[in-house]
PASEBA-1860 file (N, C-alpha, C; in nm, 3 decimals):
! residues 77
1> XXXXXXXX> 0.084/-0.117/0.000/0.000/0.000/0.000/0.089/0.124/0.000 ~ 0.061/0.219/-0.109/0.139/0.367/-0.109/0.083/0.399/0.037 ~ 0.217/0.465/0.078/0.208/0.618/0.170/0.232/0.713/0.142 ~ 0.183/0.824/0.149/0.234/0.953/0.149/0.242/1.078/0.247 ~ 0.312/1.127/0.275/0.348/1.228/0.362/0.205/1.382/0.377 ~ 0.201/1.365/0.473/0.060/1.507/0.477/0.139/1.591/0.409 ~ 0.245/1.639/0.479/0.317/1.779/0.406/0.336/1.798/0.273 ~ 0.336/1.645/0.175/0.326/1.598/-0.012/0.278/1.739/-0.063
9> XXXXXXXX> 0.336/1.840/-0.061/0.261/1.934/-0.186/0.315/2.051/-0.123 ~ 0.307/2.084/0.032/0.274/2.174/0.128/0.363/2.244/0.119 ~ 0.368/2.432/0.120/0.468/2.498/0.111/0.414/2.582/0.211 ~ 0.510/2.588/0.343/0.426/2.719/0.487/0.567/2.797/0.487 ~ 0.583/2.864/0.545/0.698/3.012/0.529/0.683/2.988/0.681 ~ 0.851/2.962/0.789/0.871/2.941/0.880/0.798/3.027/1.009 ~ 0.708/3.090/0.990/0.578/3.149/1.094/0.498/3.095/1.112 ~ 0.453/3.018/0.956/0.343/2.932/0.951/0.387/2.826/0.983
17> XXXXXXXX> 0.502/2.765/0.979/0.558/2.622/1.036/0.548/2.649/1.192 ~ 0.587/2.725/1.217/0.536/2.779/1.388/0.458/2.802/1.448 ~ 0.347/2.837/1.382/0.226/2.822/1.432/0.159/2.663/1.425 ~ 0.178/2.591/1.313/0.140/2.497/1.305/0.192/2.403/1.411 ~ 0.355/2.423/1.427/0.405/2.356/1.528/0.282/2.333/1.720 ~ 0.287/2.480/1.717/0.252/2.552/1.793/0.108/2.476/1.850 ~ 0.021/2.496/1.739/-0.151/2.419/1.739/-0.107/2.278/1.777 ~ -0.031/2.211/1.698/-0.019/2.090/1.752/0.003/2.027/1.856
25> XXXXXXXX> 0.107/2.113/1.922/0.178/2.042/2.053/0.064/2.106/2.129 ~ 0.006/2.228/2.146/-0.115/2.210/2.215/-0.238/2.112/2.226 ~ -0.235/2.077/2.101/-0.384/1.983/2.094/-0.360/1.843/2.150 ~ -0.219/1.799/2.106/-0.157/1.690/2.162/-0.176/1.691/2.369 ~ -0.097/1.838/2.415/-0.133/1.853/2.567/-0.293/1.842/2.594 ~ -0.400/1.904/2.487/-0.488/1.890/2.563/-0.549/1.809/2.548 ~ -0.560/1.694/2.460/-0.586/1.543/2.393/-0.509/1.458/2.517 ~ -0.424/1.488/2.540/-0.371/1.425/2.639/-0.269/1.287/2.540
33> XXXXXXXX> -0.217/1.324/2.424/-0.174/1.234/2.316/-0.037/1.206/2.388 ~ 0.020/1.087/2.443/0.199/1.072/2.450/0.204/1.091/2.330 ~ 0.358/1.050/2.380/0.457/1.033/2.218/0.416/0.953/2.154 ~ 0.414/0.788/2.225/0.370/0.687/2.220/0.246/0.655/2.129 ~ 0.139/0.769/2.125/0.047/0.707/2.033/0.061/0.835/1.875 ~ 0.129/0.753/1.842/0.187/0.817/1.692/0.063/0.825/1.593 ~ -0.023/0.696/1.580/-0.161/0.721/1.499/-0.211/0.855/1.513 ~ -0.275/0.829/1.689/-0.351/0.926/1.682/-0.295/1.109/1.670
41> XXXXXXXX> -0.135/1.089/1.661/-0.016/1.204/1.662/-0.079/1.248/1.502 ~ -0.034/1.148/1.396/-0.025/1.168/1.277/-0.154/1.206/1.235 ~ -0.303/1.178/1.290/-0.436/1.244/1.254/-0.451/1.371/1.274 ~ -0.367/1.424/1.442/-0.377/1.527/1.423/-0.296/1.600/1.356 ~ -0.177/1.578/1.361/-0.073/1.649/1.244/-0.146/1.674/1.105 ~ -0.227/1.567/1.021/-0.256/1.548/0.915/-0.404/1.687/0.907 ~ -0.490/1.681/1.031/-0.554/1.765/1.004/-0.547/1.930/1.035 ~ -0.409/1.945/1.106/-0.350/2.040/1.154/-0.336/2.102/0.972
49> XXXXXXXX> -0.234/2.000/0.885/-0.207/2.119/0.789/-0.301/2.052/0.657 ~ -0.407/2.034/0.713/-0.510/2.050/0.625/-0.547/2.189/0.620 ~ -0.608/2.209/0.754/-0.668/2.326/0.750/-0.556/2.474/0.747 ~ -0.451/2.432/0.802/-0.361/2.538/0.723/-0.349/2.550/0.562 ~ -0.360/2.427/0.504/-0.425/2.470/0.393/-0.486/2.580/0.338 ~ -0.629/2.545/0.413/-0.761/2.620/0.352/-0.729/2.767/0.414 ~ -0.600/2.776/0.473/-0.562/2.943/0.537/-0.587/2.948/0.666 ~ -0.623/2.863/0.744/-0.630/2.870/0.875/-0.501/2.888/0.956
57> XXXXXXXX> -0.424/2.982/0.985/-0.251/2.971/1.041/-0.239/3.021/1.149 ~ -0.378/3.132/1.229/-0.337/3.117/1.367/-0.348/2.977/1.449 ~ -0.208/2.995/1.546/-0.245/2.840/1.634/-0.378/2.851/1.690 ~ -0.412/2.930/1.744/-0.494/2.920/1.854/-0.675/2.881/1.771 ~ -0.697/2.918/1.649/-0.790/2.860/1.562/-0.776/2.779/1.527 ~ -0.654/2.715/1.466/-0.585/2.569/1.435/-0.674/2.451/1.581 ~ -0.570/2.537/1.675/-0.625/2.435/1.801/-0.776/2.429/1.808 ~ -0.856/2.532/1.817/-0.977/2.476/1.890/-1.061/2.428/1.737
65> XXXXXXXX> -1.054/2.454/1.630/-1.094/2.383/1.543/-1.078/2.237/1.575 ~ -0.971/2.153/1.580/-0.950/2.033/1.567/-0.999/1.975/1.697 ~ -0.964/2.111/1.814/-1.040/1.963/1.928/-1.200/2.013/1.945 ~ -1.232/2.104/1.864/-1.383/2.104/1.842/-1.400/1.980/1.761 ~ -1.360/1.969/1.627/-1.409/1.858/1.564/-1.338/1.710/1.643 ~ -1.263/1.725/1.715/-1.212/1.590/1.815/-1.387/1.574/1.898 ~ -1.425/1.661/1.965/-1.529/1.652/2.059/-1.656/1.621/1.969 ~ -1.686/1.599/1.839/-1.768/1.595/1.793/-1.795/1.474/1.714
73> XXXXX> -1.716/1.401/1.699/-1.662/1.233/1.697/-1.717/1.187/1.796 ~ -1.780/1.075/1.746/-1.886/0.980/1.810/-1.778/0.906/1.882 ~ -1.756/0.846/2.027/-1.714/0.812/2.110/-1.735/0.698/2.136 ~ -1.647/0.532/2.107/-1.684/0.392/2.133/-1.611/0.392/2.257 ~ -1.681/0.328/2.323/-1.660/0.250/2.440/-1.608/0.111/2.442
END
């Protein structure tokens, strides 16, 4: 099975790599993500520079976007 890298295309100018940095390691603290769980690391990474994509580059919108849509995911037990 191909893999490919989220970043595959992605061009951010080192502010925007910093902010992105930035959203992440927050969402990770407040997800409560170790190191250890790399999946759920790489979902959020992956949707981190999605939405930097679509122009989203403050952290702090970055962050509560994703753990808004984290909280809005149906929850198995």
């Amino acid at each position: 099975m191909p893999t490919h890298s989220p970043l595959e295309g992605a061009v951010f100018d080192s502010e925007a790599i910093d902010a992105l940095a930035l959203a992440f390691e927050g969402i990770c603290k407040d997800m409560r993500l170790p190191e250890s769980a790399s999946v759920a690391r790489e979902v959020v990474a992956a949707r981190v520079i999605d939405l930097a994509r679509e122009g989203v580059l403050d952290p702090n919108a970055l962050r509560e976007r994703v753990l808004q849509e984290a909280r809005a995911l149906p929850m198995e037990l």
